[in-house]
DRENMIKE-79666 format. One record per residue (C-alpha): residue number from 1; residue in three letters; x negated, z negated, y. Coordinates in steps of 0.25 Angstrom, whole numbers, plus 5000, padded with zeros to 4 digits. Example, Ala and Ser with C-alpha at 12.3 -4.5 7.8 and 13.67 -1.06 7.14 Angstrom:
# residues 2
<1, "ala", <4951, 4969, 4982>>
<2, "ser", <4945, 4971, 4996>>
This chain:
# residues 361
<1, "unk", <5116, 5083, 5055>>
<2, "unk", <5119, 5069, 5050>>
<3, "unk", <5120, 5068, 5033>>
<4, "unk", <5131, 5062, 5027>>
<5, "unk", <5126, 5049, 5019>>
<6, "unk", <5128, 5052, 5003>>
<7, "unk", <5132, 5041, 4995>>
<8, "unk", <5127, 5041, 4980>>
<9, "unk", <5136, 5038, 4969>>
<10, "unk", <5132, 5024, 4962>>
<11, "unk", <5139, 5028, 4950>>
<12, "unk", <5135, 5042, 4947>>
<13, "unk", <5126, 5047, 4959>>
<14, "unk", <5136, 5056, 4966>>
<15, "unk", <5141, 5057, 4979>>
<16, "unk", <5150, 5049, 4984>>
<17, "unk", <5161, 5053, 4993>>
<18, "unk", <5172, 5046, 5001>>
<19, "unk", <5187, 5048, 4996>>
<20, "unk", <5197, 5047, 5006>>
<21, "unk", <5206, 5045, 4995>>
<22, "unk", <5203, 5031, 4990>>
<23, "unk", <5193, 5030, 5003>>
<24, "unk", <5181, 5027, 4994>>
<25, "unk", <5167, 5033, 4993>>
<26, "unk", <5171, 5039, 4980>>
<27, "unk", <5160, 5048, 4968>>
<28, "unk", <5168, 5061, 4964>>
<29, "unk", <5159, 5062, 4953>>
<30, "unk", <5163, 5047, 4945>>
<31, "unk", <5174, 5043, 4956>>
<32, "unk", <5167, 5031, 4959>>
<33, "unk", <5173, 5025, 4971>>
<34, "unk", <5166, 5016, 4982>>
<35, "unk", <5170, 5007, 4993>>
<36, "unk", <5164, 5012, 5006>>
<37, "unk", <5161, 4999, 5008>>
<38, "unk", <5151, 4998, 4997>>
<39, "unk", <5144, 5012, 5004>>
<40, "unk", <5144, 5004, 5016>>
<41, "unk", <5136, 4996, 5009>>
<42, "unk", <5128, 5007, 5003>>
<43, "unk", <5125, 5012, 5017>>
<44, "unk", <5117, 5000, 5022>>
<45, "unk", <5109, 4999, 5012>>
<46, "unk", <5105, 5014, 5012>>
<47, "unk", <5100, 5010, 5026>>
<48, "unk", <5090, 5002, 5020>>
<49, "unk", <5084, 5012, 5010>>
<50, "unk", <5070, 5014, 5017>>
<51, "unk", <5056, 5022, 5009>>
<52, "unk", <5048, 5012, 5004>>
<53, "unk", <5035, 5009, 5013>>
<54, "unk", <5023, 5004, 5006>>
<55, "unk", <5011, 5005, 5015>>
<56, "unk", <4998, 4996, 5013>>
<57, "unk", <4988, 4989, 5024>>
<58, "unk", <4975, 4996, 5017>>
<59, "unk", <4963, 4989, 5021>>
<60, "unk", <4960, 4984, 5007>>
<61, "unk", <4945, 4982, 5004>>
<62, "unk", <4931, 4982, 5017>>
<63, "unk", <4918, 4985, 5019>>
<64, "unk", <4906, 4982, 5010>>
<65, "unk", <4896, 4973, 5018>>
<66, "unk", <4882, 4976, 5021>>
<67, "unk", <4875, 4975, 5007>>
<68, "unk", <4885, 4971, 4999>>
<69, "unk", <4884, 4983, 4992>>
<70, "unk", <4870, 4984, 4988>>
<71, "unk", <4870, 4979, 4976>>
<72, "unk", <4884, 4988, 4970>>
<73, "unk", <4879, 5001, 4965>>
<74, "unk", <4889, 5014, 4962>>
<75, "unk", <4891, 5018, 4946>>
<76, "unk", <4898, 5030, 4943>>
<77, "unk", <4902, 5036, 4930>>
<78, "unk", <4901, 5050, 4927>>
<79, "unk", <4912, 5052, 4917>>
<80, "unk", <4923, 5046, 4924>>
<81, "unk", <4919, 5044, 4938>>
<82, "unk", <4923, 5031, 4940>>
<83, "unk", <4912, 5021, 4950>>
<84, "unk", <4909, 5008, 4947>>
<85, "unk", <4900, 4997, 4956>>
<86, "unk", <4891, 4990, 4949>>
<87, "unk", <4879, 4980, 4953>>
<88, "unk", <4864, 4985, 4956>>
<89, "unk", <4861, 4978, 4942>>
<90, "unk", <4871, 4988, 4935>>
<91, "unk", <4865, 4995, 4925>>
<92, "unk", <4868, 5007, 4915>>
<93, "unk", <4884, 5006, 4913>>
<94, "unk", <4895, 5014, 4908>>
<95, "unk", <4909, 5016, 4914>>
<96, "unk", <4920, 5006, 4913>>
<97, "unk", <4931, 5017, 4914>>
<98, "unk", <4927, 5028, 4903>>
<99, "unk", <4913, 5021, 4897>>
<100, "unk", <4903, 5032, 4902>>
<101, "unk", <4889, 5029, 4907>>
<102, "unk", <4890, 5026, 4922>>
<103, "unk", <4878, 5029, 4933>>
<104, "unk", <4874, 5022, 4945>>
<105, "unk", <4878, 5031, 4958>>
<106, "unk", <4872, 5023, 4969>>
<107, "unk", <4875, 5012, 4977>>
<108, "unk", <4890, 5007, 4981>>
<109, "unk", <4896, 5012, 4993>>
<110, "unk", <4909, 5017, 4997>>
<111, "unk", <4920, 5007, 4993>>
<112, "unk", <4927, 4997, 5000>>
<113, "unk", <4923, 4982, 4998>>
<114, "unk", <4935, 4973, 4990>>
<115, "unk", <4940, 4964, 4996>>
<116, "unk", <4941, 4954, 4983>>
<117, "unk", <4937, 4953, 4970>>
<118, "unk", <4943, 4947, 4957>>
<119, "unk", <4931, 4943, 4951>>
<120, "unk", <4929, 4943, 4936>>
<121, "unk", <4936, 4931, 4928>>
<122, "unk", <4933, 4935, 4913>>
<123, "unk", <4920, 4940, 4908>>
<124, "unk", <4916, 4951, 4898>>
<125, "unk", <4918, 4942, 4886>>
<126, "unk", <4933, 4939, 4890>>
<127, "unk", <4935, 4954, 4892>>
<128, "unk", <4932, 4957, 4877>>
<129, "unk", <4941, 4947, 4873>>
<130, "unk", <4954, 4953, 4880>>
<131, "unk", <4949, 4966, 4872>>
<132, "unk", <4949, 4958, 4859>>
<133, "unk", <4962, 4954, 4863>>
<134, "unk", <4968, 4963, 4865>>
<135, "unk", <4965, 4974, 4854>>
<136, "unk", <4968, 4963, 4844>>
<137, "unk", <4983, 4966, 4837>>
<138, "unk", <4982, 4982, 4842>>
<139, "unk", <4985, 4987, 4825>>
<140, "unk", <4983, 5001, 4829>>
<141, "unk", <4969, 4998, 4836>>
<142, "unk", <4956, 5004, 4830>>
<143, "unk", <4948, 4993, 4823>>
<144, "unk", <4937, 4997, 4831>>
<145, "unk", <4943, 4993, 4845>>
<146, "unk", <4946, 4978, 4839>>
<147, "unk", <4930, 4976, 4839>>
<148, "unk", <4925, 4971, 4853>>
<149, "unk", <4911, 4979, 4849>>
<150, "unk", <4917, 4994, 4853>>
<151, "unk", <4920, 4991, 4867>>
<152, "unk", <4912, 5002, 4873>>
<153, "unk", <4911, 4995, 4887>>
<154, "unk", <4915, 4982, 4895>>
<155, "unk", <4914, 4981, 4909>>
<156, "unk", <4919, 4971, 4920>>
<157, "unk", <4923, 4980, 4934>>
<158, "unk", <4931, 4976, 4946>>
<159, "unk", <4941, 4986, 4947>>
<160, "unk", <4944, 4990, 4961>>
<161, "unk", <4961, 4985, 4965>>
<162, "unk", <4969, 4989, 4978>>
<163, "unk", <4975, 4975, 4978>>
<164, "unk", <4991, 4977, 4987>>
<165, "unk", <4998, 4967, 4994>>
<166, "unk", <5011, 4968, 5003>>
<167, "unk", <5027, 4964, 5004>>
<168, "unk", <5037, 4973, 4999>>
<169, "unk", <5050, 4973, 5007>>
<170, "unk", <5060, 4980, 4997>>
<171, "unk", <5074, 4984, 4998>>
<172, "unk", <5081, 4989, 4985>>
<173, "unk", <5095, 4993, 4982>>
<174, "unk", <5098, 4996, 4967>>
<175, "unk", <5111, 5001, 4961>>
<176, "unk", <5116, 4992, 4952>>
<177, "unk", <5128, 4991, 4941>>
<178, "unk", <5136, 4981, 4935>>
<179, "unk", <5147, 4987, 4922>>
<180, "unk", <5158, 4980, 4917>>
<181, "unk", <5165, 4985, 4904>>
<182, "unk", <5178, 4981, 4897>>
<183, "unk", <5189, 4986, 4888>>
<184, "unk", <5203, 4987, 4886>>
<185, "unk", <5210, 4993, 4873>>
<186, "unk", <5209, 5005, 4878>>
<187, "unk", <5196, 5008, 4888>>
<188, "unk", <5185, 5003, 4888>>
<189, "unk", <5181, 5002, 4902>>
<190, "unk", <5166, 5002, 4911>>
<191, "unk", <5164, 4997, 4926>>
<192, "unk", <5152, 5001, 4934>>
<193, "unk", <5151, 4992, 4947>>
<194, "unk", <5138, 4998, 4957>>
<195, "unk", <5130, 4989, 4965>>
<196, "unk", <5119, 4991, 4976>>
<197, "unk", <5110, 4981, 4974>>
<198, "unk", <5101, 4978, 4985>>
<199, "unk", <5087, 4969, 4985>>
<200, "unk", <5076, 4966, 4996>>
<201, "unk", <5067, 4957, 5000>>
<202, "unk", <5051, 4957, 5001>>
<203, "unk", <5040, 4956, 4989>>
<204, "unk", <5025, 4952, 4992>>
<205, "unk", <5014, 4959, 4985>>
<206, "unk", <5000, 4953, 4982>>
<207, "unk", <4990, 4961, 4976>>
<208, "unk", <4995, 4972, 4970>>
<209, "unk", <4983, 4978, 4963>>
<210, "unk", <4981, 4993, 4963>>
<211, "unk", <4968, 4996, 4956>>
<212, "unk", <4958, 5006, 4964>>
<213, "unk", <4949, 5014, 4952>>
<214, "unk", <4955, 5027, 4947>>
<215, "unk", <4947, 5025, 4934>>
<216, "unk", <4955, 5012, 4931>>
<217, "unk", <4968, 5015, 4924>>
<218, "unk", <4982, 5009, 4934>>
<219, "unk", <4988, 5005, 4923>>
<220, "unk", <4974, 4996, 4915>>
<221, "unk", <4973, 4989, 4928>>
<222, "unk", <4989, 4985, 4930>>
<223, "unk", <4987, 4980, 4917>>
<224, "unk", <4977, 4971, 4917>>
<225, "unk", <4983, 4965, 4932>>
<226, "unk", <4984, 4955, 4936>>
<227, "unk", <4971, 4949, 4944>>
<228, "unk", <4974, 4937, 4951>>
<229, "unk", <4971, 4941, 4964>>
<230, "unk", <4970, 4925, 4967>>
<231, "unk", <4957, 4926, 4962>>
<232, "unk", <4952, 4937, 4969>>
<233, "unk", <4940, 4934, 4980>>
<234, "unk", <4933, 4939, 4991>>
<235, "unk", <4924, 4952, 4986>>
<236, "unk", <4910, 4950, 4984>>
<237, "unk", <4899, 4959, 4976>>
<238, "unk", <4895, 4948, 4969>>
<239, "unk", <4907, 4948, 4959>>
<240, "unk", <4902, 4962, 4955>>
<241, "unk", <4891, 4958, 4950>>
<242, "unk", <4890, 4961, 4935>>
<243, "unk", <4903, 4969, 4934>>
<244, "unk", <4907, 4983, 4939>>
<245, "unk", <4917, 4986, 4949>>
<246, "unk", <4924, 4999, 4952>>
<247, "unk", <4924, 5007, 4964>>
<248, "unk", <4940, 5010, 4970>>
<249, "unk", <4941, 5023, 4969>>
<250, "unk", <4957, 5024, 4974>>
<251, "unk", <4958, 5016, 4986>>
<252, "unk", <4969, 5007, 4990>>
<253, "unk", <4979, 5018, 4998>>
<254, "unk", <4977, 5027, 4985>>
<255, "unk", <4982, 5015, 4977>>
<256, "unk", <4993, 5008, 4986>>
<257, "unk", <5004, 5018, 4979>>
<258, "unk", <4999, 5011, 4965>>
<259, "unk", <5002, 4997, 4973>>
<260, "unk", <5016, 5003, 4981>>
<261, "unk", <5019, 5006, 4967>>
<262, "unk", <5018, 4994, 4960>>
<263, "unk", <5024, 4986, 4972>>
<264, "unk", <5036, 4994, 4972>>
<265, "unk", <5039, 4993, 4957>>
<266, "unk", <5038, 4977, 4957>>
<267, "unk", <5047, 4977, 4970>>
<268, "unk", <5059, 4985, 4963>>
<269, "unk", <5057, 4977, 4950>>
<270, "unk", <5058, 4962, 4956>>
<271, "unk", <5069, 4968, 4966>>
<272, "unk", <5076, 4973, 4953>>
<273, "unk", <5074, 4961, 4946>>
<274, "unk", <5084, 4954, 4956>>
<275, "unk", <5097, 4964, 4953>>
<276, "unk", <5102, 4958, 4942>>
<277, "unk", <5116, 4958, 4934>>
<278, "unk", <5119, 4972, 4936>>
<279, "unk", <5119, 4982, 4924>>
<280, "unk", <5111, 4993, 4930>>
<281, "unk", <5102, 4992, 4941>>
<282, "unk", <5095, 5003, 4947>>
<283, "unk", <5086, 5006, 4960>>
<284, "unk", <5093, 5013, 4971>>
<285, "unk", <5083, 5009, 4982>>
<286, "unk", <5069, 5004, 4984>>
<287, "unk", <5062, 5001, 4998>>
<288, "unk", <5050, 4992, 4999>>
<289, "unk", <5040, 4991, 5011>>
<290, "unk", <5027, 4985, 5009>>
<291, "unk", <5021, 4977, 5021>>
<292, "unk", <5009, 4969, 5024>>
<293, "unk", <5003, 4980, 5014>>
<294, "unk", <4988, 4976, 5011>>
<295, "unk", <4978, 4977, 4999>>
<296, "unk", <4963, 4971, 4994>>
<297, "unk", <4954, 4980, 4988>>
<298, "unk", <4950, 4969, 4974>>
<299, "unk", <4942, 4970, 4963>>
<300, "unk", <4946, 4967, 4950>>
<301, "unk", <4940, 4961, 4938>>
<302, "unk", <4942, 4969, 4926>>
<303, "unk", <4934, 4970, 4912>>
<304, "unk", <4935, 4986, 4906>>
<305, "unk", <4934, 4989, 4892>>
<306, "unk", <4930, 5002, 4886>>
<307, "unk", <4930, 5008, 4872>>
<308, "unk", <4929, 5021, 4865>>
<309, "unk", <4937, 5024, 4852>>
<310, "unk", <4934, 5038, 4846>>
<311, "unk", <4932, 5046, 4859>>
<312, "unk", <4944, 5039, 4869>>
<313, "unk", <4941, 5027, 4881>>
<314, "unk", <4950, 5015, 4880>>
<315, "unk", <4947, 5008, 4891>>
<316, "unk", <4951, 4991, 4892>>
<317, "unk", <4952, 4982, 4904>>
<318, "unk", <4952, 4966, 4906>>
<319, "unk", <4956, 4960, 4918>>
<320, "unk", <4945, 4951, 4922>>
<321, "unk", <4953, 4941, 4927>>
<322, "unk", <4965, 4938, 4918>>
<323, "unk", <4958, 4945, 4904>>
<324, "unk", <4971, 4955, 4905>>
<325, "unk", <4965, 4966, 4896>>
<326, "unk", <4972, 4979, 4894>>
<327, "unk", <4968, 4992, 4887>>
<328, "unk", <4975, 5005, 4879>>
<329, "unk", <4970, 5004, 4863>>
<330, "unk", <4968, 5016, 4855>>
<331, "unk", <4976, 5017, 4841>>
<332, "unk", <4971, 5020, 4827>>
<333, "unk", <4980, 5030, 4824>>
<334, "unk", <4975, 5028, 4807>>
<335, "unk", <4980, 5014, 4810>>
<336, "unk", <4991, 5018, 4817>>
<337, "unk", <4996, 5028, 4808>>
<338, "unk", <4992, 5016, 4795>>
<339, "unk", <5003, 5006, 4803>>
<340, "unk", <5013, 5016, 4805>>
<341, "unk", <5013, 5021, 4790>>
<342, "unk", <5014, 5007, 4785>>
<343, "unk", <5026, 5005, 4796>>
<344, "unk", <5033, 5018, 4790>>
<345, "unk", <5030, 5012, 4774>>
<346, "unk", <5034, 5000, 4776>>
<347, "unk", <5048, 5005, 4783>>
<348, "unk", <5050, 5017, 4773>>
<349, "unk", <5049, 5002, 4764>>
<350, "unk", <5059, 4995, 4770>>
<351, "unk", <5069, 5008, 4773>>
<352, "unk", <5065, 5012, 4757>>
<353, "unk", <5070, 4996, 4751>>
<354, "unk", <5083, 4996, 4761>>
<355, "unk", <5086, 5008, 4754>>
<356, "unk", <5084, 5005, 4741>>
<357, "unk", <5093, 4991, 4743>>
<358, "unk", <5103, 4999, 4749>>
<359, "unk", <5103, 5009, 4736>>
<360, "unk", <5105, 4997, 4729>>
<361, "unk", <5116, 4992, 4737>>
């Protein structure tokens, strides 16, 4: 049995209907009327509403050569289980993720080889710096945090990124408004015109990073991006020599709906940026198709911070190439609550002398 195409109403989401009458499509819920030229319209470009397709090439990352891996041993920490590689050379540590002592499990194995590095631009010096930085001008901020001296620990690691690269061919079709108001001595008077708006065309991706450690927070590593992926070279296990790198444990399929994610939000946002001089604007279709979909397994430089204040974690992270650190900063709440009651004195002030030169008034 064939089903009978529905049209939605632009104006109030009903269905529309035709009326013999004034031979229109017409809503008998806001007796809006349509041309059935303008649903002629509508028709095609319903044809062209298809599901997204995002699919990736995944053949990031290769084999390690013969030896390459002698001198890598496995560290692993028994508080929160996270694995890190360090050099033969690597002695007693502690975590770079929760700060607890960290043992030696054995010799590396298991991972696949990255195919580039990012190698280190700023050294350890440059990294307490960016946290000098940037505690400075935080009020609220224990006194304790502004001394560089109570940094429990900092370490330089290569963080493990699923690096994306594809086209996106997008279609979009927005419904768009334009109201014109006026007034005569007796009404006062509101048009709505309704649009459909329709976009397409082809965006290329380079390098969208997805990071592959479940111990790394998503949102510390967005914010310290991005690395400049010009720099990048071919891996080698030289550059890990005197820093630590983490072992990927989410690989690049588990991470492509991280990258689908963020690939379709800045689609629809420079798509959206073109519909202009309407009033409203609003999505009414989105189809976008990756193609020539690869990815690069990368490690990234990035120095990490740690710090305890009575009893809680706060964890920082520089980016090892641009000095971008970022980080959350506990508040004193006796300087907190200090601040907000001279706030609340010095306006109970101010409300207190309007008053008194009103009375006098």
């Amino acid at each position: 049995m064939a089903l009978l195409q529905e049209y939605e109403c632009p104006c109030c989401g009903g269905e529309l209907e035709f009326n013999s009458d004034v031979q229109k499509m017409k809503c008998p819920y806001c007796l809006t009327e349509f041309e059935m030229d303008a649903l002629k319209g509508y028709d095609e470009d319903l044809k062209n509403d298809v599901p997204d397709e995002m699919a990736w090439d995944m053949q990031a990352g290769g084999e390690w050569n013969a030896g390459e891996t002698d001198g890598m041993r496995l560290y692993v920490c028994k508080s929160c289980g996270g694995e890190i590689i360090g050099d033969e050379n690597l002695g007693a540590t502690t975590c770079p993720y929760c700060g607890n002592n960290v043992v030696m499990k054995g010799q590396f194995a298991g991972t696949l080889r990255p195919d580039l590095v990012i190698p280190f631009q700023l050294d350890k010096d440059a990294a307490m710096a960016a946290y000098k930085k940037h505690v400075q001008g935080k009020r609220l901020l224990p006194k304790v945090f502004k001394s560089q001296n109570h940094i429990d620990e900092i370490k330089g690691i290569y963080v493990p990124f699923w690096m994306f690269q594809a086209n996106a061919d997008a279609n979009m079709r927005y419904k768009a408004t334009k109201v014109r108001s006026w007034s005569d001595s007796r009404y006062n008077y509101r048009e709505t015109s309704y649009y459909s708006v329709l976009r397409g065309g082809t965006l290329s991706f380079e390098n969208v990073p997805v990071d592959g450690s479940s111990k790394m927070e998503d949102e510390l590593m967005e914010s310290i991006e991005p690395f400049d992926m010009k720099k990048a070279v071919d891996f080698q296990t030289a550059y890990l020599a005197g820093y630590l790198a983490d072992k990927y444990d989410v690989d690049e399929d588990a991470c492509k709906d991280r990258a689908n994610a963020r690939i379709k939000k800045s689609t629809e946002m420079v798509f959206a940026d073109t519909v202009k001089n309407f009033d409203t604007v609003n999505v009414e279709s989105s189809s976008i198709r990756l193609s020539d979909g690869k990815t690069k397994y990368v490690l990234c430089p990035v120095w990490l911070l740690n710090t305890t204040w009575k009893g809680q974690h706060y964890h920082f992270a520089m980016n090892a190439q641009s000095g971008k650190m970022v980080g959350n900063l506990p508040v004193d709440k006796g300087i907190r609550n200090k601040w907000f009651l001279g706030i609340t004195m010095i306006g109970t002030a101010v409300l207190f002398a309007a008053s008194y030169l009103i009375w006098l008034l």
